[in-house]
KOLKEPA-973013 format. One line per 5 residues: number of its first residue (from 1); for each residue x, y, z of N, C-alpha, C. Coordinates in nm, 3 decimals, padded with zeros to 5 digits. Example, Ala and Ser with C-alpha at 12.3 -4.5 7.8 and 13.67 -1.06 7.14 Angstrom:
! residues 2
1 = 01.319 -00.569 00.780 01.230 -00.450 00.780 01.320 -00.330 00.780  01.285 -00.225 00.708 01.367 -00.106 00.714 01.290 00.003 00.787
This chain:
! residues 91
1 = 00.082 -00.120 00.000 00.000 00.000 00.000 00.086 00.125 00.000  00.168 00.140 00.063 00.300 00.248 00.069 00.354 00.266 -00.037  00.368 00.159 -00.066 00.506 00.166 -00.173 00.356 00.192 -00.345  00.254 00.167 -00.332 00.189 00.241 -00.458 00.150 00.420 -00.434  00.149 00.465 -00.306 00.120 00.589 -00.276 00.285 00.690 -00.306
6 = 00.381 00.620 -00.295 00.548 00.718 -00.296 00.600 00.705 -00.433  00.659 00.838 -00.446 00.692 00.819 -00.590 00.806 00.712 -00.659  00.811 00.712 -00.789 00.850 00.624 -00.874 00.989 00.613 -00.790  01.075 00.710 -00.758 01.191 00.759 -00.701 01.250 00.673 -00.547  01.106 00.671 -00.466 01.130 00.634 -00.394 01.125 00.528 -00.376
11 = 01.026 00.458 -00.459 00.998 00.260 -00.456 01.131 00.233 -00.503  01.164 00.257 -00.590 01.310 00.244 -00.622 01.413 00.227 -00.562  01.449 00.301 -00.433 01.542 00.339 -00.312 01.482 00.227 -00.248  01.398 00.209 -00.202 01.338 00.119 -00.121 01.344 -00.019 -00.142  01.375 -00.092 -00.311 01.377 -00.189 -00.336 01.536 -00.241 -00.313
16 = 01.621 -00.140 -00.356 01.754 -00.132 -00.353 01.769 -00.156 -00.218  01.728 -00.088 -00.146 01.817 -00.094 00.029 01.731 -00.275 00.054  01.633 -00.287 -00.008 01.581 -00.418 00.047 01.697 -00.525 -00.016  01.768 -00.494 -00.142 01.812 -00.553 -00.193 01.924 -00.641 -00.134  01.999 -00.463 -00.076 02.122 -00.494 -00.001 02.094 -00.545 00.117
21 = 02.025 -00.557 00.205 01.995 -00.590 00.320 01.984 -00.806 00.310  01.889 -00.821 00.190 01.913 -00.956 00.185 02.036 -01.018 00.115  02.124 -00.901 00.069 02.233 -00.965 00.060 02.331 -00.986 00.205  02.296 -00.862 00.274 02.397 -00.871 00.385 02.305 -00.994 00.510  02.213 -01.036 00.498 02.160 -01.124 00.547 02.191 -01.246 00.509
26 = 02.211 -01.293 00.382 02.274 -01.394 00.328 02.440 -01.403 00.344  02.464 -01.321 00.339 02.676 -01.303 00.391 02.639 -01.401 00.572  02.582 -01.312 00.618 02.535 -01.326 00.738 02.486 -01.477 00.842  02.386 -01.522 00.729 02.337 -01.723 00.741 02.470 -01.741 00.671  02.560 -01.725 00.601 02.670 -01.808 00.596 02.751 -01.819 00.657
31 = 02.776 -01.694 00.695 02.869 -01.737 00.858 02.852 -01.775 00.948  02.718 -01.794 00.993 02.622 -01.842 01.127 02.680 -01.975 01.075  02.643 -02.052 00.967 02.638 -02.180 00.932 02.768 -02.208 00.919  02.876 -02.132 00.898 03.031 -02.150 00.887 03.023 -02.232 01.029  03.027 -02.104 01.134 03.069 -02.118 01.252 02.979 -02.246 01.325
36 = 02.855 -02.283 01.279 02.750 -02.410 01.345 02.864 -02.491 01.279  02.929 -02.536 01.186 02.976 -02.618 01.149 03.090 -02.642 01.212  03.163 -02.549 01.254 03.303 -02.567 01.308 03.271 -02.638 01.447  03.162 -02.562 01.502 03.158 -02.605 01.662 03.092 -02.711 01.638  03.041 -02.739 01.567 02.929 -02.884 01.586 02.971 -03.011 01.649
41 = 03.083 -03.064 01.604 03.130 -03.179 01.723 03.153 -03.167 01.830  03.206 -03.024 01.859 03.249 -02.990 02.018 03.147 -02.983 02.119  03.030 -02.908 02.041 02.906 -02.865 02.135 02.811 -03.022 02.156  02.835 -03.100 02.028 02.774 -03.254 02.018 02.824 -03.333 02.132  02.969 -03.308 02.062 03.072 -03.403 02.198 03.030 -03.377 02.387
46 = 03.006 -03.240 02.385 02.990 -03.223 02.546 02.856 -03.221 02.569  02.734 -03.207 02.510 02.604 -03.309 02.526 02.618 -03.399 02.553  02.677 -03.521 02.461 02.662 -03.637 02.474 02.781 -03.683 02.635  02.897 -03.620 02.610 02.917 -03.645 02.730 02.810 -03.617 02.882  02.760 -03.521 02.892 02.661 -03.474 02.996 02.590 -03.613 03.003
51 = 02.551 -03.637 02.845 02.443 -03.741 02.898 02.479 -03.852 02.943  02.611 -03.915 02.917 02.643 -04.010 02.956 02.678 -04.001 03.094  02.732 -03.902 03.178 02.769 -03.908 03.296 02.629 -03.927 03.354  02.511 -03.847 03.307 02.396 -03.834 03.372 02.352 -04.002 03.368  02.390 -04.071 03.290 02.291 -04.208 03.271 02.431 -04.299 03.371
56 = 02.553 -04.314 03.398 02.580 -04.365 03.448 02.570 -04.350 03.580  02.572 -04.175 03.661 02.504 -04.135 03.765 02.376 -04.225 03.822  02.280 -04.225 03.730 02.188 -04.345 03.740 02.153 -04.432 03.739  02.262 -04.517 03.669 02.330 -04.650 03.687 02.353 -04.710 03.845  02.455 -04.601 03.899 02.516 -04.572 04.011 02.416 -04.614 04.083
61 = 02.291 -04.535 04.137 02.237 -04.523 04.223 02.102 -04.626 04.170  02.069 -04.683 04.043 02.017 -04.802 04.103 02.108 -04.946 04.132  02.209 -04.917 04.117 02.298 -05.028 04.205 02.274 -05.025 04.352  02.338 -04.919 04.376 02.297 -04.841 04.530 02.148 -04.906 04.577  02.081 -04.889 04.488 01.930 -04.898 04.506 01.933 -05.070 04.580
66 = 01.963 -05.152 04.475 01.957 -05.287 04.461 02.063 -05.365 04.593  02.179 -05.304 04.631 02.240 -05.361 04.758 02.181 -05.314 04.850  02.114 -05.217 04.872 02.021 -05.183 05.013 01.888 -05.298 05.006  01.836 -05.335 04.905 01.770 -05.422 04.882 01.786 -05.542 04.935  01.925 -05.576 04.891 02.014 -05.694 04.937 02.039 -05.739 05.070
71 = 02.074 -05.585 05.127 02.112 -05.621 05.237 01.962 -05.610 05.321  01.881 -05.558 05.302 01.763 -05.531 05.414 01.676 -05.691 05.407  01.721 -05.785 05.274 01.680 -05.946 05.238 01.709 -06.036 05.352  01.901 -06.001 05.344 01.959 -06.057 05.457 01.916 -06.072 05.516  01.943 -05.945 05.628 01.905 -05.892 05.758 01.740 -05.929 05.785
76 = 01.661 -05.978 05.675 01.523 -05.983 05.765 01.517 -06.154 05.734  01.578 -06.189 05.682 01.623 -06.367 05.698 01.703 -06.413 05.759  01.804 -06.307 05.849 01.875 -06.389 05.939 01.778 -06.338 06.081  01.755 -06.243 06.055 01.624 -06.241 06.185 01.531 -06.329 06.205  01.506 -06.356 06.077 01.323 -06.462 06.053 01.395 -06.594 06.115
81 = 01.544 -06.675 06.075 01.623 -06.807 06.089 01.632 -06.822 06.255  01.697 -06.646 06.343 01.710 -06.669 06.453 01.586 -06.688 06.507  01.475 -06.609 06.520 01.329 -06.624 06.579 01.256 -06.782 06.558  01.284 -06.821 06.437 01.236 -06.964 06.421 01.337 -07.059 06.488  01.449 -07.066 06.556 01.534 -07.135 06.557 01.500 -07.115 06.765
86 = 01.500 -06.994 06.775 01.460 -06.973 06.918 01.320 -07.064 06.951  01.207 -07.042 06.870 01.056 -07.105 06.935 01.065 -07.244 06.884  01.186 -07.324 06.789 01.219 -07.428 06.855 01.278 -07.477 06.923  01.367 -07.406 06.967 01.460 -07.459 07.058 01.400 -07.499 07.219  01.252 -07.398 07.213 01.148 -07.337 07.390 01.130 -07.495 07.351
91 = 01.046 -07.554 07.238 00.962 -07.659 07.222 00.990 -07.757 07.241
């Protein structure tokens, strides 16, 4: 709507600066994409490291999980062996 109301002169100026602008926008995504490319393994590499510490962290602690398990098995079967071993021994 603007650009049919301003003169011939000025649509003109206006197409030009649009011109240059998507050129300097295009200079612009190429260097963005230069530089995504350079870092890309590094920034990949220390994700994936994160994640791996994070999943062996959790590894960790359902081990953790599973010997408290273990041991609370024990401990309520060598209790259950002594108590049964006591009310025969009364008998």
């Amino acid at each position: 709507m603007d650009r049919q109301r301003k003169k011939p002169i000025d649509r003109q100026n206006d197409e030009e600066r649009e011109g240059e602008e998507d050129r300097e926008n295009n200079e612009w995504s190429k260097n963005v994409v230069g530089l995504d490319r350079q870092r890309f393994t590094l920034r990949h590499l220390l994700l994936l490291l994160r994640l791996l510490l994070l999943l062996l962290l959790l590894l960790l602690l359902l081990l953790l999980m599973m010997m408290m398990m273990m041991m609370m098995m024990m401990v309520m079967t060598f209790y259950q062996n002594r108590s049964s071993k006591n009310t025969l021994s009364y008998r």
